[in-house]
KEKE-3310 file (N, C-alpha, C; in steps of 0.2 Angstrom, whole numbers, plus 5000, padded with zeros to 4 digits):
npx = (4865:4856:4861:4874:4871:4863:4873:4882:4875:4873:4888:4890:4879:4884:4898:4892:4885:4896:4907:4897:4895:4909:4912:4901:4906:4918:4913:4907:4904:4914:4915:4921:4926:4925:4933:4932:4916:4922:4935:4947:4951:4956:4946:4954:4948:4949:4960:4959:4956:4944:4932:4932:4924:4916:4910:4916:4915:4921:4927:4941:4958:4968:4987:5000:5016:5029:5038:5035:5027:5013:5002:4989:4976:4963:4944:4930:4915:4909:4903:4907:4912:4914:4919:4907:4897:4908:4920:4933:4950:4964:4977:4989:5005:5009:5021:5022:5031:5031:5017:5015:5006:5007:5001:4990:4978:4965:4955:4939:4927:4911:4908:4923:4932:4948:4955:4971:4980:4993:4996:4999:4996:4988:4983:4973:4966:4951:4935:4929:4937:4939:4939:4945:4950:4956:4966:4970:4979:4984:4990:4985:4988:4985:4979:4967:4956:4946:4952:4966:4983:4979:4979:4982:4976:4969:4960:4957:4944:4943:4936:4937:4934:4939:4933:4927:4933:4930:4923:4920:4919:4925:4928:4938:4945:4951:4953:4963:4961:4968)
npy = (4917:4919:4906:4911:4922:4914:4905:4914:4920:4908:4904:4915:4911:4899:4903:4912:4903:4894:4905:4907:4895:4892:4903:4900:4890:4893:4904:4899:4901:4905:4898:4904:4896:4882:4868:4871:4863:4860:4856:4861:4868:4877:4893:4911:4921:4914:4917:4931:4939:4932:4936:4931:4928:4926:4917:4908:4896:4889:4877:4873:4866:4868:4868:4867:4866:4872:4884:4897:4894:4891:4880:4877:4867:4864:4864:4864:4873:4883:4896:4900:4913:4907:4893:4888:4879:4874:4864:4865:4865:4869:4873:4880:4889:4898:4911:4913:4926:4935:4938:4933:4922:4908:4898:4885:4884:4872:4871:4861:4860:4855:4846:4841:4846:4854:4871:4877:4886:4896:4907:4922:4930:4938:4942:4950:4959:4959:4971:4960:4949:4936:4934:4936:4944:4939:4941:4935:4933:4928:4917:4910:4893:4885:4869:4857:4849:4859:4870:4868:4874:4887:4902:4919:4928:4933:4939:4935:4938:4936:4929:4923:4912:4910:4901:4894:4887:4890:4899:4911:4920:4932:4929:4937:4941:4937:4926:4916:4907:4893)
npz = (4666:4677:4682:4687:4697:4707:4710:4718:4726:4735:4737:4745:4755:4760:4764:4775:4783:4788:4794:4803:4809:4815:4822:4834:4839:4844:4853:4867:4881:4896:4912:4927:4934:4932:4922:4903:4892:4881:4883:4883:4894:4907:4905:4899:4907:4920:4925:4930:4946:4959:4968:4983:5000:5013:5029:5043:5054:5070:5080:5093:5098:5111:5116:5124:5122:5128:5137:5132:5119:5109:5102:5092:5084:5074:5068:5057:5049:5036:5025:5007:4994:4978:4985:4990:5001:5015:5023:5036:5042:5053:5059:5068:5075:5091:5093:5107:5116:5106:5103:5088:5076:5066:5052:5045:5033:5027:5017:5013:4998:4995:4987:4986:4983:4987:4994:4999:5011:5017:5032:5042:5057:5070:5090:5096:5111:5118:5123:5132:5143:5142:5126:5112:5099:5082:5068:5054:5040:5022:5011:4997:4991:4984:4979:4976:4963:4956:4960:4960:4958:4960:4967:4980:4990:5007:5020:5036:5048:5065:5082:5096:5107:5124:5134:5128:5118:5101:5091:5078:5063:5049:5030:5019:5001:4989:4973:4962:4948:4939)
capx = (4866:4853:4864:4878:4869:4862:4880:4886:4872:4874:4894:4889:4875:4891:4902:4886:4886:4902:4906:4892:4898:4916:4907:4897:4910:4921:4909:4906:4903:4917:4912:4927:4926:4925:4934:4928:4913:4926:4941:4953:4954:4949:4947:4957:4947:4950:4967:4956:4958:4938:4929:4933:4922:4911:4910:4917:4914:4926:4931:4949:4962:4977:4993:5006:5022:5035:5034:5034:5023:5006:5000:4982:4972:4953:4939:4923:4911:4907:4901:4910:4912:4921:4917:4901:4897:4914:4923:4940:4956:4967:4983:4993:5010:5010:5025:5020:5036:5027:5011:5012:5006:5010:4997:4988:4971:4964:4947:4938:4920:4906:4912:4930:4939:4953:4959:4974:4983:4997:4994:5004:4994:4991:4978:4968:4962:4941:4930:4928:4944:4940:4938:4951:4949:4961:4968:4974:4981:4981:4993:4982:4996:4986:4973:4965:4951:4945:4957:4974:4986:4975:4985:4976:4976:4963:4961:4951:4945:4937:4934:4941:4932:4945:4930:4922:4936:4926:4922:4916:4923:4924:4934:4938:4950:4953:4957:4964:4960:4971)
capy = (4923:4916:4904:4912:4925:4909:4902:4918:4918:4902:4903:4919:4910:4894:4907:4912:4898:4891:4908:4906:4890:4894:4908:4896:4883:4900:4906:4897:4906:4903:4898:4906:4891:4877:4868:4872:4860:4857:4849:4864:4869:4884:4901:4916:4925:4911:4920:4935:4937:4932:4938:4923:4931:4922:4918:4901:4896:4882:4873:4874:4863:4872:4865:4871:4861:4875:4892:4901:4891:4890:4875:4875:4867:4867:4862:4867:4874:4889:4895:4906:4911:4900:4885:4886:4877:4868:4861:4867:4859:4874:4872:4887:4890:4904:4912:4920:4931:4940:4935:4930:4916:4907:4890:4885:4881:4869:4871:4857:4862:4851:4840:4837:4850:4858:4876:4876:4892:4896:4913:4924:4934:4941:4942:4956:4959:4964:4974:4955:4948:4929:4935:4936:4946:4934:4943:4931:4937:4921:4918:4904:4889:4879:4863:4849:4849:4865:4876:4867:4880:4892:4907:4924:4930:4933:4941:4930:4942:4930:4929:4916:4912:4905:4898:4887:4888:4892:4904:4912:4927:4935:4929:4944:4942:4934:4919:4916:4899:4895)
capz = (4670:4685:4686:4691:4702:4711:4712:4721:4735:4736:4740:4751:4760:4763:4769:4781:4790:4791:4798:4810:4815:4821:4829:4839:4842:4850:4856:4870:4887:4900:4916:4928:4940:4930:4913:4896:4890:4875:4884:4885:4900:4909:4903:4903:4912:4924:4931:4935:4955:4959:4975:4990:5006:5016:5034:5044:5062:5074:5087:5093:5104:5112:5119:5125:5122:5130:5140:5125:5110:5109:5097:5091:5079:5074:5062:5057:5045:5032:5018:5004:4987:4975:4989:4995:5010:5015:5029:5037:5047:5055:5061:5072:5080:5093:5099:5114:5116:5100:5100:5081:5076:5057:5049:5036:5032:5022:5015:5008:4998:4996:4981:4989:4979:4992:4993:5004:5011:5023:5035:5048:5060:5079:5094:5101:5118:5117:5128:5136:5144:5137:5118:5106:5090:5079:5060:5048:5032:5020:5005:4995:4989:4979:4981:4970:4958:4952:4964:4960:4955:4965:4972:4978:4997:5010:5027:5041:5056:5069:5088:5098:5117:5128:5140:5126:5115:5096:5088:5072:5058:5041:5025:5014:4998:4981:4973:4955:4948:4933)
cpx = (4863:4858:4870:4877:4865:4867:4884:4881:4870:4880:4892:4886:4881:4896:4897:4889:4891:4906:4904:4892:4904:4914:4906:4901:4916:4919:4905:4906:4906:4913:4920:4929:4928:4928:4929:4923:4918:4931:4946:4954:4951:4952:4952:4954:4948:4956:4966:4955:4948:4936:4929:4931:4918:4913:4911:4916:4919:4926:4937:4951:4971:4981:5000:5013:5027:5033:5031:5031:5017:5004:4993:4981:4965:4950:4935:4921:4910:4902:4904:4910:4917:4922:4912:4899:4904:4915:4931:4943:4960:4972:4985:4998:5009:5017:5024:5023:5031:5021:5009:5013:5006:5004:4997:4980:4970:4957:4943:4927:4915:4906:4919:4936:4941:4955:4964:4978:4989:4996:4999:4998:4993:4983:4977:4964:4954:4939:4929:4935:4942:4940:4943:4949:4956:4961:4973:4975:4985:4985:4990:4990:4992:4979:4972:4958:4952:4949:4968:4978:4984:4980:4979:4979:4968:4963:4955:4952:4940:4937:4937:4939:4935:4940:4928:4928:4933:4927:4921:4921:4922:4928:4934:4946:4949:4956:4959:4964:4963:4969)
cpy = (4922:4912:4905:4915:4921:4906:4906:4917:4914:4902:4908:4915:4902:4899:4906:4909:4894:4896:4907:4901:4889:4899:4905:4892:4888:4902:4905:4900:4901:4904:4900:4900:4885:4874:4870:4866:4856:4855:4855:4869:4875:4889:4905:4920:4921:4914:4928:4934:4938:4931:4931:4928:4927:4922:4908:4901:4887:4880:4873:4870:4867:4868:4869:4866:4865:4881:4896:4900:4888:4884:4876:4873:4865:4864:4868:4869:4882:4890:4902:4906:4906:4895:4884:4883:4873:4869:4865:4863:4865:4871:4879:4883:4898:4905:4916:4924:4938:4940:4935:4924:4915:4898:4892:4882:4877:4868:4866:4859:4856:4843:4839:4842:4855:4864:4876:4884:4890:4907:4916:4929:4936:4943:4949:4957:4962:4965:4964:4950:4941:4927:4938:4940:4944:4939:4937:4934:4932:4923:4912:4900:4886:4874:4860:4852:4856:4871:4872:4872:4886:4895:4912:4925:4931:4934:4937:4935:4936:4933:4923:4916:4909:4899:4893:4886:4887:4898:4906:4919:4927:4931:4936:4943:4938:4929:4917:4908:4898:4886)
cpz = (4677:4688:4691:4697:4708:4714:4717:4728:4737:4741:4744:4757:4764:4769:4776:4787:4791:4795:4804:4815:4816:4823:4837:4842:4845:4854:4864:4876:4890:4907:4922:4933:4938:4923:4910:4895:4884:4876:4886:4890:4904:4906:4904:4908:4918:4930:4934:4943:4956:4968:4978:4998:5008:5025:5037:5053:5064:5077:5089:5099:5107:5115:5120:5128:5126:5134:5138:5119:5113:5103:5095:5084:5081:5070:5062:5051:5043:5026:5017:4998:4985:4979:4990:5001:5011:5023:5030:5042:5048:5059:5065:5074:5082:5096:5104:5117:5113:5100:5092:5080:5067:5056:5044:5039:5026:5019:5010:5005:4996:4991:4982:4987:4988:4990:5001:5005:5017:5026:5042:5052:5068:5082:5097:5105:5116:5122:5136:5137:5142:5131:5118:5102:5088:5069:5059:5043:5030:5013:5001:4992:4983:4982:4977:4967:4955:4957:4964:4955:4957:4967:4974:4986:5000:5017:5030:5048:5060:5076:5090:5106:5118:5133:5132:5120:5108:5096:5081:5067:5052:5036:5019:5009:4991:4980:4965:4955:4939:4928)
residu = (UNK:UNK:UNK:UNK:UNK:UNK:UNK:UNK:UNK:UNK:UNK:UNK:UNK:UNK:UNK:UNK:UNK:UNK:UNK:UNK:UNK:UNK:UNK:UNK:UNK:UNK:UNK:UNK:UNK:UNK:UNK:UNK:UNK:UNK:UNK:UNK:UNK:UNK:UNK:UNK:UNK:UNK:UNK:UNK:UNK:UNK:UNK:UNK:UNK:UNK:UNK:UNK:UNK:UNK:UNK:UNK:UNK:UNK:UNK:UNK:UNK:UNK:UNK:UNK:UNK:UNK:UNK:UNK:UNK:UNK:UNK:UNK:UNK:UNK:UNK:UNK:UNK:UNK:UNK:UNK:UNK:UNK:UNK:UNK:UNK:UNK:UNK:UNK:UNK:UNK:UNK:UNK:UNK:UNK:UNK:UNK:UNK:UNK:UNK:UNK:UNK:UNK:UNK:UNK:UNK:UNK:UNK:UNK:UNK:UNK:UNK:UNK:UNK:UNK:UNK:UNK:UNK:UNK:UNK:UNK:UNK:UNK:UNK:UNK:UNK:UNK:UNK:UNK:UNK:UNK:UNK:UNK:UNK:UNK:UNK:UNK:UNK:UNK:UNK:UNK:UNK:UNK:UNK:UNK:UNK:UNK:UNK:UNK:UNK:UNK:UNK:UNK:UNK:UNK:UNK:UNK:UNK:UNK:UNK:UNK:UNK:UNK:UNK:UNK:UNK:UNK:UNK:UNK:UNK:UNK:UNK:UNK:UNK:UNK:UNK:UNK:UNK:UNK)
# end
């Protein structure tokens, strides 16, 4: 009779912990940025759209190939969610008929992973006639490492000085990393 009621909390106390370790081994806290520790990939909550705001500052080259097109590109430095400190490469066409302009960004953060986007947006006279206020509105496409497959969007308000050509701005938007 012990023996069996020892056999039974015996096989209860098996269950237990074979339970409590596939618990543990699912259990695993997703990290939304980064693969799994156990090989399979990122999480779901990974295609949650995850706050991408921070702030970037440039340098800029203009040209002007025709009467009507504006050329620019840029670099420079930032910091933001889901990059951290990174680097950027900006591209522009303006048409100067409309003043809307169309590029891309490419954001590289501090371990080399890329977020890339393409963007359309338009110029705004300021209180000081050599300042720009610049809107960009940003369709993320994709990048390398941990942002490959990356979609999301994201709005860039910046400034733009014509005498020194640079300038500084907001990012505001989301980024789904899958």
């Amino acid at each position: 009779m012990q023996s069996q009621a020892l056999r039974r909390k015996l096989g209860h106390a098996i269950v237990g912990f074979a339970l409590a370790g596939v618990t543990a081994g699912c259990g695993e806290m997703a990290n939304p940025v980064q693969p799994s520790a156990s090989g399979g990939g990122l999480s779901l909550r990974a295609a949650v759209g995850l706050p991408f705001n921070g702030r970037l500052e440039g340098v800029y080259t203009l040209a002007f190939p025709g009467p009507t097109t504006l050329v620019v590109s840029g670099e420079g430095t930032g910091n933001a969610t889901q990059l951290g400190r990174f680097t950027f490469e900006y591209d522009e066409t303006v048409d100067l008929t409309t003043g809307t302009g169309t590029g891309t960004y490419e954001f590289t953060a501090a371990n080399g992973d890329m977020l890339t986007a393409h963007w359309t947006g338009y110029g705004l006279p300021t209180e000081t006639p050599t300042v720009l206020l610049v809107i960009e509105n940003a369709t993320i496409t994709g990048g390398t490492g941990r942002f490959a497959n990356a979609s999301g969007s994201f709005t860039i308000e910046r400034l733009f000085d014509f005498v020194t050509n640079s300038g500084g701005g907001s990012i505001e938007g989301t980024v789904r990393l899958r």
